[in-house]
N, C-alpha and C positions, 0 to 999 in steps of 0.2 A: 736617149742620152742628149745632153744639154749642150752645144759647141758656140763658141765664141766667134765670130771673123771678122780681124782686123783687116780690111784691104778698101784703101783709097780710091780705085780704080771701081766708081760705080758699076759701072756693063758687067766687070767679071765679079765684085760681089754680088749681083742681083744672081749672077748667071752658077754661082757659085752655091748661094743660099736656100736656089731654086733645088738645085740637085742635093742639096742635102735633104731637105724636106721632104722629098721624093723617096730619098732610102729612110725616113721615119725617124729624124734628126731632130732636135729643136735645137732653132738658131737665132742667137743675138749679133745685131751687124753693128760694127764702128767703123769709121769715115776718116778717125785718125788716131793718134797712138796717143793722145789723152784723153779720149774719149776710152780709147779700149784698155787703158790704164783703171778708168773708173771704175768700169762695168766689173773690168777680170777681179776690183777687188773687192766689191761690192757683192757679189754674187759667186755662187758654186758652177763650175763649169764641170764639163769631164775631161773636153781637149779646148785649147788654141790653136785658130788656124789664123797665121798672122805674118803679112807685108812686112819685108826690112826696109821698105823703100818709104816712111809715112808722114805726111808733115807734123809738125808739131812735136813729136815723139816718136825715135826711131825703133822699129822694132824690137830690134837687139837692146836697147834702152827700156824698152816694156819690159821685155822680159829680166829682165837686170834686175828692175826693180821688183817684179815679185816675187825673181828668188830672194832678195834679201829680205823679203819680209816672209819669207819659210810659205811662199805659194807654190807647190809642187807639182801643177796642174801641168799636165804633157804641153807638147809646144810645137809643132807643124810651122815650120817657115819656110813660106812661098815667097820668091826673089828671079828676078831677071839678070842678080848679078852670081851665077853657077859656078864662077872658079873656085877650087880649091880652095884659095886663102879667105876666100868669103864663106865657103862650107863651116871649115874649122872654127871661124868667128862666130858663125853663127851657134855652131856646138859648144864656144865656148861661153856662150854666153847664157847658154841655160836651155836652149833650144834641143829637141829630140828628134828631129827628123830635118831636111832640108830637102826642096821640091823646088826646081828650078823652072821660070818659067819660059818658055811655051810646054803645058805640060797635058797629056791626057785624062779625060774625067776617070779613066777608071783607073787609073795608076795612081790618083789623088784619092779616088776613097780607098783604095788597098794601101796606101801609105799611113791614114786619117784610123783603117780597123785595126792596121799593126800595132798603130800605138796602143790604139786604146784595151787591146789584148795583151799588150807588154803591162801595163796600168791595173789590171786584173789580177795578171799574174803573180805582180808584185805585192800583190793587195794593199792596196794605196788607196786610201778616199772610198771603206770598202766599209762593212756593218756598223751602222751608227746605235747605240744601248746607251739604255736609262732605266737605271736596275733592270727588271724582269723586260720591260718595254726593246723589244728590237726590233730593226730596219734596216731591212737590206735595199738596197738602191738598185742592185743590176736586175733583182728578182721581183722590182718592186710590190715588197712583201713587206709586211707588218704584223709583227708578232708578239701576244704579251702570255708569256709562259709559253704554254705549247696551242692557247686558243688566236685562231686570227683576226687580227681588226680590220674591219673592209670599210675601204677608205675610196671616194675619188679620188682621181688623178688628179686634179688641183689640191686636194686638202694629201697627198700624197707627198706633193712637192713641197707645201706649207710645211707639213713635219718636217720633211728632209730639213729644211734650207733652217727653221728653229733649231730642232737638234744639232746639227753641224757648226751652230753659234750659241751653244747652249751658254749662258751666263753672260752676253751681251745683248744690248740695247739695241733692238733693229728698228729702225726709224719705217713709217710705213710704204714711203716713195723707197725705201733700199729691197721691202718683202713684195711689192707690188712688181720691179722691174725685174725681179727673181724668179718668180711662180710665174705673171701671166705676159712679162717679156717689155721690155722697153716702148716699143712700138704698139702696145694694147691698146685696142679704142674702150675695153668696161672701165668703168667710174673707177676710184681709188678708194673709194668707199666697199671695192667688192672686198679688199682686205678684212675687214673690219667684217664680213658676213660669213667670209672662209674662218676666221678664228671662230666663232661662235658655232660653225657646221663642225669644226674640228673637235672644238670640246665635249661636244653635244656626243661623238662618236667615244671619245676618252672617258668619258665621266664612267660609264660601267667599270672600267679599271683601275679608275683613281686619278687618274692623270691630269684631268683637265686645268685642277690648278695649277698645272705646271706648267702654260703657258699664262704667265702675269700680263699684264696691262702698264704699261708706262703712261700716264693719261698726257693726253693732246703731241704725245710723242711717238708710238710704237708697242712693240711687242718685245718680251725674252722668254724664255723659258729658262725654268730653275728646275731640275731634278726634285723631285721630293723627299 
């Protein structure tokens, strides 16, 4: 699963990033609350783990903004200020859990599996279909009819993160920081080799014209 973390505080996000990686996490880091404005909106996450304390953009203000724009992604806010009327602010602000800090590692991931099992439950953000074509994410499975399509784990995510924005224009620096992560040292040119491995996989089913070419601009995919 794909997690987000907003925290200002380099030490404890490295320290933070490190141990999610650890439990078999993939993690994108921001430094401040317009930077994790961009990312959270630019890309599919599973959770937010995210600072109230951030310059530029305060937390509770991230998260503000992507509920109104119908972003439903859970919301883990970590904060040094624990009272009460900051709890509730922060729940009221869109936020689904509150971790005050000084806080233990394993009380943060048993906070971080809660959600993302409350997230499940609710089935939210859960089988992406395109007629016969499905994809499930937790099982990361792909399936067209009842035969499976075996796919790497990059060209896994490439579907995901297509399907999820089926019928819009993804620029390739937006599919590049989605699939191989903001921080990627491969070329952005790998995009561009992961569609063509993708299609190469679709084409037995029909699919492949379903991811189109925006030329000198990106990718979308159209249903067929």
């Amino acid at each position: 699963m794909r997690i987000l973390l907003v925290e200002d505080d380099q030490g404890l996000s490295d320290a933070l990033a490190e141990v999610l990686r650890e439990e078999s996490f993939q993690v994108d880091v921001a430094y401040d609350g317009e930077d994790g404005l961009y990312l959270a909106e630019t890309a599919v996450y599973d959770a937010l783990v995210v600072d109230v304390m951030l310059p530029g953009l305060s937390g509770y203000d991230l998260v503000r903004a992507l509920r109104d724009k119908r972003v439903h992604v859970p919301v883990l806010f970590l904060t040094a200020l624990g009272d009460v009327d900051h709890r509730v602010q922060g729940l009221n602000a869109g936020g689904d859990d509150y971790l005050p800090k000084p806080f233990a590692t394993e009380e943060f991931l048993a906070r971080l599996r809660a959600l993302l099992r409350r997230n499940r439950e609710l089935g939210t953000d859960m089988t992406l279909r395109s007629g016969p074509l499905v994809l499930d994410p937790l099982a990361r499975r792909v399936m067209f009819e009842d035969e499976p399509v075996k796919l790497s784990d990059k060209e896994f995510d490439l579907l995901e993160y297509l399907l999820s924005h089926r019928g819009q224009i993804l620029l390739r620096e937006r599919i590049f920081h989605r699939v191989w992560g903001i921080d990627s040292d491969v070329m952005d040119t790998t995009v561009d080799l992961y569609v063509h491995y993708l299609r190469k996989k679709l084409h037995p089913f029909g699919y492949d014209a379903a991811i189109r070419t925006v030329r000198n601009v990106g990718y979308m995919w159209s249903d067929p």
